[in-house]
GUFI-941971 format. One record per residue (C-alpha): x, y, z. Coordinates in steps of 0.25 Angstrom, whole numbers, plus 5000, padded with zeros to 4 digits. Layout:
N
XYZ;...
***
This chain:
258
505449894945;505049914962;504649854972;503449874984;503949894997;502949885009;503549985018;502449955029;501449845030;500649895043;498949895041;498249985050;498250065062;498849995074;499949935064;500350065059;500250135074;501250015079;501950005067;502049855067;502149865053;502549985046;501450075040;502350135028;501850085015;502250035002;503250094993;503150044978;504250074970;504050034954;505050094944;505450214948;504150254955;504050264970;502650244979;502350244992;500850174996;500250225010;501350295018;500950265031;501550295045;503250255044;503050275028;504250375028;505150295038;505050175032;505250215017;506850285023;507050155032;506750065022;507849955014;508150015005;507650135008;506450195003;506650354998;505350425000;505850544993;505650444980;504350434981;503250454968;502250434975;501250394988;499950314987;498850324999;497750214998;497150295009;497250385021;497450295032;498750325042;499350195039;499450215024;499750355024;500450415036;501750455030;501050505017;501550645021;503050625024;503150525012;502650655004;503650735009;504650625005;504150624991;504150764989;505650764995;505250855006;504250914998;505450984989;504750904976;503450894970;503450764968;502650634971;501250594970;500450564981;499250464979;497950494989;496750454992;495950584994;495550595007;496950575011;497250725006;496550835012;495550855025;495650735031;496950685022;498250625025;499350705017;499750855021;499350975013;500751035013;501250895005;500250894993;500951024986;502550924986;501650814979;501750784964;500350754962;499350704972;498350594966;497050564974;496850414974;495550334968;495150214961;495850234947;497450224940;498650304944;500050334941;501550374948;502750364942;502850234935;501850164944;500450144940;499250104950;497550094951;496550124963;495649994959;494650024971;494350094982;494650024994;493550015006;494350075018;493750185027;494650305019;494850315004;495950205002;496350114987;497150014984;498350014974;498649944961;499849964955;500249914941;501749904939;502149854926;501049734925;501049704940;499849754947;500249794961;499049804973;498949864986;497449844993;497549945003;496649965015;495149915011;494049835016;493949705008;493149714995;492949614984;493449724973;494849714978;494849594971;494349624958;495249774958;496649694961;496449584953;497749564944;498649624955;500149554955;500449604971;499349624979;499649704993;498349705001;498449785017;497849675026;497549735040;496749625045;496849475047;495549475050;494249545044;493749665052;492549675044;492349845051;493649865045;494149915029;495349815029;495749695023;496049585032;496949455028;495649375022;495249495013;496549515007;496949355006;495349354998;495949454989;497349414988;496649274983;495849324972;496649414967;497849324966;499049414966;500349374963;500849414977;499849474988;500549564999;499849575013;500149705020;499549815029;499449725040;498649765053;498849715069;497949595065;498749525053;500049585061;499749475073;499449365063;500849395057;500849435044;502049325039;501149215045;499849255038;500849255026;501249125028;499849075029;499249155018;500249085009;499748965011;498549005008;498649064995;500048994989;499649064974;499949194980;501149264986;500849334999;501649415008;501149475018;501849605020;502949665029;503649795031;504749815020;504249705011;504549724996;504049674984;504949684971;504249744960;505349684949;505249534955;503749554956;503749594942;504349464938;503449384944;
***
């Protein structure tokens, strides 16, 4: 059927500068449809290094949640891999708006080699065999959503960068994989991220059937993320929860089966 691999799992800047943790996305691979979700910096290296090997030229798609350089800084060469060089027309690429244009993230010469380009907003949209929904409009200082994906039953969720919000609860509800990017162990209150109390909240009310941890920053770095693992665990032993490293994948066909 597929599978999720995180590619790279590194949460904001000084991560990403460092590369402590790689800054390259997630690929999602259902049936024969390929996406990659926020391209960032090392998104084309890691994709050719990977085991086995990732072939960007096979791409259908690219999703941006939003803007930022540490989602989206490979956004252009991963273009030119899906429109082979720019010799096909093919690919869709989806975008919030302000990442195209004055001010925008993608080059102009690219946009003529895509398939199609969809602008991102709350509402239900389509690649390939792969379905997915914009539930809300996450709070973040650029125009930024999160991801849910329905694969044959199973509802797949990707919280990207947001402040928390008590409607992330209520949007996700019913998700079977919930990934949620944690920059912060604790609470910077002047800052639009969830930190690891926010997310654990979430992950607690909505009681997934396994939550992935992931976009981690310098602070949840230096608590080690395998030892915060081990303690949330304890914590919430009804729920599977992994805290994410680079590489890690997730079967779609065992999921499915579970």
């Amino acid at each position: 059927m597929g599978f999720i691999k995180f590619l790279g799992t590194a949460g904001a800047r000084f991560v990403m500068i460092k590369q402590l943790r790689s800054s390259a996305g997630t690929w999602l691979r259902f049936k024969s449809t390929n996406i990659i979700i926020d391209p960032g910096p090392g998104s084309i290296v890691k994709c050719n290094s990977s085991k086995p090997k990732l072939d960007p030229t096979s791409l259908d798609a690219i999703i941006l949640t939003h803007k930022h350089l540490d989602h989206c800084g490979d956004t252009n060469v991963m273009i030119e891999a899906m429109t082979q060089g720019r010799f096909k027309k093919r690919g869709v690429l989806f975008t919030p708006a302000d990442a195209l244009g004055e001010e925008g993230v993608i080059f102009s010469y690219l946009m003529d080699s895509l398939e199609k380009i969809v602008i991102l907003d709350k509402g239900k949209f389509s690649v390939g065999d792969i379905d997915f929904e914009i539930p809300v409009i996450n709070l973040h200082p650029v125009k930024t959503y999160g991801l849910k994906f329905y694969l044959d039953g199973k509802i797949i969720s990707f919280v990207s960068d947001t402040k928390y919000f008590d409607e992330l609860i209520s949007v996700y509800k019913g998700t079977s994989i919930l990934v949620l990017n944690v920059v912060f162990c604790q609470r910077k209150d002047n800052i639009e991220h969830l930190c690891l109390q926010d997310a654990m909240k979430i992950v607690e009310a909505i009681k997934p059937k396994k939550a992935i941890l992931t976009h981690f920053g310098m602070t949840m770095l230096k608590q080690k993320p395998y030892l915060l693992e081990k303690k949330i665990r304890e914590q919430f032993v009804d729920i599977d929860i992994k805290c994410a490293y680079d590489g890690l994948t997730l079967d779609l066909d065992v999921i499915a089966q579970q």
